[in-house]
MILOGU-238137 format. One record per residue (C-alpha): residue number from 1; residue in one letter; chain; x, y, z. Coordinates in steps of 0.05 Angstrom, whole numbers, plus 5000, padded with zeros to 4 digits. Layout:
BEGIN
> resi / resn / chain / c1 / c2 / c3
> NUM / A / A / X / Y / Z
...
end
This chain:
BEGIN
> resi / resn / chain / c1 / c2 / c3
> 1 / X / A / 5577 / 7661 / 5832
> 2 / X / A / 5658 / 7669 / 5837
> 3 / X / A / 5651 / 7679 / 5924
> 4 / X / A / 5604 / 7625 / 5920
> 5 / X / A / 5647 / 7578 / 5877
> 6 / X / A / 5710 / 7597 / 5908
> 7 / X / A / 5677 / 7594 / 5987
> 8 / X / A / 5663 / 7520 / 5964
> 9 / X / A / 5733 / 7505 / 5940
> 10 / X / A / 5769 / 7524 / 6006
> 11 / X / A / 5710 / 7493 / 6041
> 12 / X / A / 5714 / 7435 / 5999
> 13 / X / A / 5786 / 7439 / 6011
> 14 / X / A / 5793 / 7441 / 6089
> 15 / X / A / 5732 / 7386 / 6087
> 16 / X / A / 5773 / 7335 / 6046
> 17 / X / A / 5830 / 7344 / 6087
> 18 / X / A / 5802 / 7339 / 6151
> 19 / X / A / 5756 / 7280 / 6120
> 20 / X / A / 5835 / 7247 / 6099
> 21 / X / A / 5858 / 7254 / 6180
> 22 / X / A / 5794 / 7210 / 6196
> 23 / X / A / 5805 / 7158 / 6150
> 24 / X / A / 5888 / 7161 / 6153
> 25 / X / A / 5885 / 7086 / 6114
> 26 / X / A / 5849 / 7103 / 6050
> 27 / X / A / 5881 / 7168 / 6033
> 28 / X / A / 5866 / 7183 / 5962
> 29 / X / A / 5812 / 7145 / 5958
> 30 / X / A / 5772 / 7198 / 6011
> 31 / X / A / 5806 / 7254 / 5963
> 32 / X / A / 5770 / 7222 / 5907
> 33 / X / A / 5709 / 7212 / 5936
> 34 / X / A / 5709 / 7284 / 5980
> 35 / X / A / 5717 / 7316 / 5908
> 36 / X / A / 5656 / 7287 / 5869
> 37 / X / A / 5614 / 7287 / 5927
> 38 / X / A / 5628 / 7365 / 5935
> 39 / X / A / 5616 / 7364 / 5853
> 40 / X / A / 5552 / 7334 / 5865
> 41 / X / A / 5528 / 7364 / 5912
> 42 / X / A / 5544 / 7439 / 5888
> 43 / X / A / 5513 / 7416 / 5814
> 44 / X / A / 5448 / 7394 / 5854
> 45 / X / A / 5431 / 7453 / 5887
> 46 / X / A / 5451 / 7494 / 5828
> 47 / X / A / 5399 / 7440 / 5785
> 48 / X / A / 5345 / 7449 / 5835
> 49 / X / A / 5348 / 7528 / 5838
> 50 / X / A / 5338 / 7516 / 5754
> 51 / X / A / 5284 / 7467 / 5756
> 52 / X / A / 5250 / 7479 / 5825
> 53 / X / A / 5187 / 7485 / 5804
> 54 / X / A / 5185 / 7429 / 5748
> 55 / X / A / 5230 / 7372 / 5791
> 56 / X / A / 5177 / 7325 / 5825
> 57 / X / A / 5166 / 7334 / 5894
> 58 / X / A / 5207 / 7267 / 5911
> 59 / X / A / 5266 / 7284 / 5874
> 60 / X / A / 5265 / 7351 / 5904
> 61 / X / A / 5263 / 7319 / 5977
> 62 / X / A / 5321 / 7269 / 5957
> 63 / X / A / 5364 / 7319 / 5928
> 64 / X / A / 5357 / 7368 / 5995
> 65 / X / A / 5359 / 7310 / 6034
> 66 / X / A / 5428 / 7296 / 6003
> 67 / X / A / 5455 / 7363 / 6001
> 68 / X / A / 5430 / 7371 / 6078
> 69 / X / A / 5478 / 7306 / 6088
> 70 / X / A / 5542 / 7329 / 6050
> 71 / X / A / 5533 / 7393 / 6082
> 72 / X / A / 5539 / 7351 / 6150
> 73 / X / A / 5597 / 7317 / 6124
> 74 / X / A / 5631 / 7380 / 6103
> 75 / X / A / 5622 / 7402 / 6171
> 76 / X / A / 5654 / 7344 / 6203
> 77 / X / A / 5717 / 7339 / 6157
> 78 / X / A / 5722 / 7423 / 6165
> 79 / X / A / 5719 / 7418 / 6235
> 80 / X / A / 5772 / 7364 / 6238
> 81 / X / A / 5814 / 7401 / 6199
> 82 / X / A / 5818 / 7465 / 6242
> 83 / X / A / 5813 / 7427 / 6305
> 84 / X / A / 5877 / 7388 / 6283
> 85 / X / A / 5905 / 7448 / 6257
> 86 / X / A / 5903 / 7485 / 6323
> 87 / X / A / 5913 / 7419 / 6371
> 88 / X / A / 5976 / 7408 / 6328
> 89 / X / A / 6012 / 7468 / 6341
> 90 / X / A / 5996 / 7463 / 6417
> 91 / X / A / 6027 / 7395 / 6416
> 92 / X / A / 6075 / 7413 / 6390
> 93 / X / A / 6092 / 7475 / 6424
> 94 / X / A / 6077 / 7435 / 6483
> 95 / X / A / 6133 / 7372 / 6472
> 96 / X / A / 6181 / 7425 / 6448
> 97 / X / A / 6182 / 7466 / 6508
> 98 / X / A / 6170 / 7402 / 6549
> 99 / X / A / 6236 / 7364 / 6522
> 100 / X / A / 6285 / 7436 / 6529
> 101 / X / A / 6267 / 7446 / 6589
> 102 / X / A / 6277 / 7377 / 6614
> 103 / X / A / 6340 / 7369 / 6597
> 104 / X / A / 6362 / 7447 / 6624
> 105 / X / A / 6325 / 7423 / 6687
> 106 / X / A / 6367 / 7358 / 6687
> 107 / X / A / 6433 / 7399 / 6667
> 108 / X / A / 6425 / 7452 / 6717
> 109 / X / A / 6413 / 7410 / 6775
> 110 / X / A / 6472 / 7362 / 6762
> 111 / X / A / 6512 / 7434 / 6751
> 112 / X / A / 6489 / 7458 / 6814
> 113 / X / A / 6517 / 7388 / 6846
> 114 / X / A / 6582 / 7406 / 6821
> 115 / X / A / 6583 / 7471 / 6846
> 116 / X / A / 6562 / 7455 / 6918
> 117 / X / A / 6615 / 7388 / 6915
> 118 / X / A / 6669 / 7449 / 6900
> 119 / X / A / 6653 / 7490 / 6949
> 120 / X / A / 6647 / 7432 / 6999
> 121 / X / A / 6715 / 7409 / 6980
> 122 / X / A / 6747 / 7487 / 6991
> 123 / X / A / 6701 / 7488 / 7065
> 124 / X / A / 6739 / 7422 / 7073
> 125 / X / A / 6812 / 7452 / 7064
> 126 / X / A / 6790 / 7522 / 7097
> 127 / X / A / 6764 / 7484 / 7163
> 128 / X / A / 6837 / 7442 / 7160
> 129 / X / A / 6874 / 7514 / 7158
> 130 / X / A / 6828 / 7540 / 7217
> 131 / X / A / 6827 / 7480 / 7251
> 132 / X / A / 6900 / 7476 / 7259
> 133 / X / A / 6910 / 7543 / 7280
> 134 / X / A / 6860 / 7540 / 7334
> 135 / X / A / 6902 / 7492 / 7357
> 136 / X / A / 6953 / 7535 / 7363
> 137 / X / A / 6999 / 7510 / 7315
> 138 / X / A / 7008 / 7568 / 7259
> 139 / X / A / 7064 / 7531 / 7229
> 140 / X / A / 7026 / 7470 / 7216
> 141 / X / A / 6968 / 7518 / 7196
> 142 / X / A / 7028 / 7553 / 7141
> 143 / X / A / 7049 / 7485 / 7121
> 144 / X / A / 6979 / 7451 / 7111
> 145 / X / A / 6959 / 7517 / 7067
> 146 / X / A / 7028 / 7521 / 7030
> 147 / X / A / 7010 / 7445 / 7014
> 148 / X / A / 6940 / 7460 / 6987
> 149 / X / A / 6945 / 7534 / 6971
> 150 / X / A / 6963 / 7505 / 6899
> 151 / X / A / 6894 / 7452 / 6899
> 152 / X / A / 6858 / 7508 / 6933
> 153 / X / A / 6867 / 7550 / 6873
> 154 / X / A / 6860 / 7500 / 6819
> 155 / X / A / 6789 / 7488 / 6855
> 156 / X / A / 6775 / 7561 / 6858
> 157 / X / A / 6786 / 7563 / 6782
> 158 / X / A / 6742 / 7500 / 6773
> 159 / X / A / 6688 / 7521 / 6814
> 160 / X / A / 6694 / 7598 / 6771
> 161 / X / A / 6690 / 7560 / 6706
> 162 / X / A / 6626 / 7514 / 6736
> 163 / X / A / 6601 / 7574 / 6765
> 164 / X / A / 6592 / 7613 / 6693
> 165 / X / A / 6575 / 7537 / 6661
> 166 / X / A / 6516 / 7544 / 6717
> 167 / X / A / 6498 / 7613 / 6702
> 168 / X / A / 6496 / 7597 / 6628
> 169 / X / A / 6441 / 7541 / 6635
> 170 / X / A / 6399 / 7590 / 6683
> 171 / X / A / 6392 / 7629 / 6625
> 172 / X / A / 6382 / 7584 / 6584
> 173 / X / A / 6326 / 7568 / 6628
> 174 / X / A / 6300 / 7636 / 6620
> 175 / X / A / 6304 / 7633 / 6553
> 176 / X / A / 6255 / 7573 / 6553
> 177 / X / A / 6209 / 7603 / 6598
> 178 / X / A / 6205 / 7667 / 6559
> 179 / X / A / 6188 / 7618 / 6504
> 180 / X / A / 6136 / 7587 / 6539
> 181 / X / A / 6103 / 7646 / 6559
> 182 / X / A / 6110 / 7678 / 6479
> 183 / X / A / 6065 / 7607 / 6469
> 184 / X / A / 6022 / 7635 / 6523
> 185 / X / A / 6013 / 7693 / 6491
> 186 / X / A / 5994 / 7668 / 6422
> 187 / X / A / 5928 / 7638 / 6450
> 188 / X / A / 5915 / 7702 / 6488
> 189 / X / A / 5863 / 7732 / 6434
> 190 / X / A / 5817 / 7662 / 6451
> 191 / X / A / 5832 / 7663 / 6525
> 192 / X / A / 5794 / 7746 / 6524
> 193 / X / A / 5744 / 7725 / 6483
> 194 / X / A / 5731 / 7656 / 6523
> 195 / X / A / 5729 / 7701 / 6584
> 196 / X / A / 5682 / 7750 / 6544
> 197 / X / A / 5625 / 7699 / 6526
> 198 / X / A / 5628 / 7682 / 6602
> 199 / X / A / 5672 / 7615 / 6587
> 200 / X / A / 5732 / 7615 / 6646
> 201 / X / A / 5796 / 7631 / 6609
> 202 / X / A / 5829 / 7561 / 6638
> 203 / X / A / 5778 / 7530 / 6595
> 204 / X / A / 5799 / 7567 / 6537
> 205 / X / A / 5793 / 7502 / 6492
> 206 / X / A / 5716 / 7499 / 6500
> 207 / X / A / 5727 / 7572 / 6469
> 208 / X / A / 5762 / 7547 / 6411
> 209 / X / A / 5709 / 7491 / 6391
> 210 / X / A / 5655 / 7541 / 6387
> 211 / X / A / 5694 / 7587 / 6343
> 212 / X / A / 5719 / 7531 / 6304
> 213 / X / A / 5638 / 7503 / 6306
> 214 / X / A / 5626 / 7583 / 6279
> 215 / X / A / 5659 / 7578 / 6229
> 216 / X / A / 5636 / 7515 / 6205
> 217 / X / A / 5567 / 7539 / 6205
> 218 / X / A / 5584 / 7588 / 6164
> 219 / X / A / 5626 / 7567 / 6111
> 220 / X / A / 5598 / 7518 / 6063
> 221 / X / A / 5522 / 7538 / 6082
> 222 / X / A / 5544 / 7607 / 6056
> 223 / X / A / 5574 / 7583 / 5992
> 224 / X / A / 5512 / 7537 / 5979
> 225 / X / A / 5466 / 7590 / 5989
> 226 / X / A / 5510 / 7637 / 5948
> 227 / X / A / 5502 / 7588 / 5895
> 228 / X / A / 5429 / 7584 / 5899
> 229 / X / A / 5428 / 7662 / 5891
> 230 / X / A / 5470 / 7667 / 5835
> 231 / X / A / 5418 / 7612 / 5806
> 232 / X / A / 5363 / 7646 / 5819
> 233 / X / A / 5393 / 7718 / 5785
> 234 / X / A / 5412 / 7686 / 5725
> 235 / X / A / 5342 / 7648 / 5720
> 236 / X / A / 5314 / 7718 / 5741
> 237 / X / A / 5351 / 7765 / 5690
> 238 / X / A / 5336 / 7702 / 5634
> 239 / X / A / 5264 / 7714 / 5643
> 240 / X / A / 5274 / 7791 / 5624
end
């Protein structure tokens, strides 16, 4: 009776909730109602394992009729709940990783312009040097570098200092990817057994509905029947 009672509560539990994503507008209302219709129908199929054989046959079909339906509806609302659990965290693992690396991807490739514009502008003022002494005139060559040895430096140091600003954002790109692939890894249990059952491990969320559709179909069935057990011992150790 306690497993049973307290396999209906977390059932009940994870029903309501899921029941409360489906109908977002009417919050505590579907609390309210979720709770006495899991009331009900626990107290009718603990009434109809007491009075099975003295319940006319009608009432008996209504009342399993009814507890077949809110066992449906627990279903649904249970399945919603995990299924949102699970599709949640994927999102939002998903638009986390999405945005960082974004905006390192955007970063770096504006810090690589900078680095290439740098060395382009020290090519410039190396070709100027060379160019002049292929010309044969060494003294314009000295003069030309004595006038830009000082620029050619400060751009050196620049293109250092963007250099290490570059390197900094690759790893920070590494960073994200090892991130990513940590989220990989946290779906890899589904992924083995989706490729187990025979389900391609791309298609890993087909995997996930039928354990989440497993455990459904075990949940409040098992506390319901449970229930009717513990009925039937009590009735059974009453007789004695």
């Amino acid at each position: 009776m306690i497993v049973a009672l307290a396999l209906a509560c977390v059932s009940a539990a994870f029903s309501i909730d899921g029941l409360t994503a489906i109908f977002a507008g009417a919050f505590w209302p579907v609390i309210i109602m979720g709770a006495v219709l899991e009331a009900g129908k626990l107290v009718a199929a603990a009434w109809l394992t007491e009075h099975w054989t003295s319940a006319p046959s009608l009432l008996r079909f209504v009342l399993v009729l009814m507890i077949g339906v809110l066992m449906g509806l627990n279903a649904i609302g249970v399945f919603g709940f995990l299924t949102r659990a699970h599709l949640d965290h994927m999102a939002s693992v998903d638009i986390t990783l999405a945005d960082r690396a974004a905006d390192v991807e955007a970063r770096l490739g504006m810090q690589s312009r900078v680095v290439t514009d740098i060395d382009r502008r020290i090519a410039q003022i190396d070709a100027a040097i060379d160019e002049a002494t292929r010309l044969g005139r060494p003294v314009g060559a000295m003069t030309i570098a004595d006038q830009r040895r000082r620029e050619r430096a400060d751009i050196a140091a620049e293109r250092l200092r963007e250099s290490q600003a570059l390197a900094n954002l690759q790893i920070e790109k590494a960073k994200v990817d090892a991130q990513r692939r940590r989220a990989e890894a946290e779906v890899g249990p589904i992924r083995y057994l989706a490729e187990l059952i025979g389900i391609p491990a791309a298609d890993f969320e087909r995997a996930v509905r039928l354990l989440t559709l497993a455990l459904v179909a075990v949940l409040d069935p098992m506390a319901v029947a449970l229930l009717l057990a513990a009925g039937v011992h009590a009735r059974r150790a009453g007789s004695f």
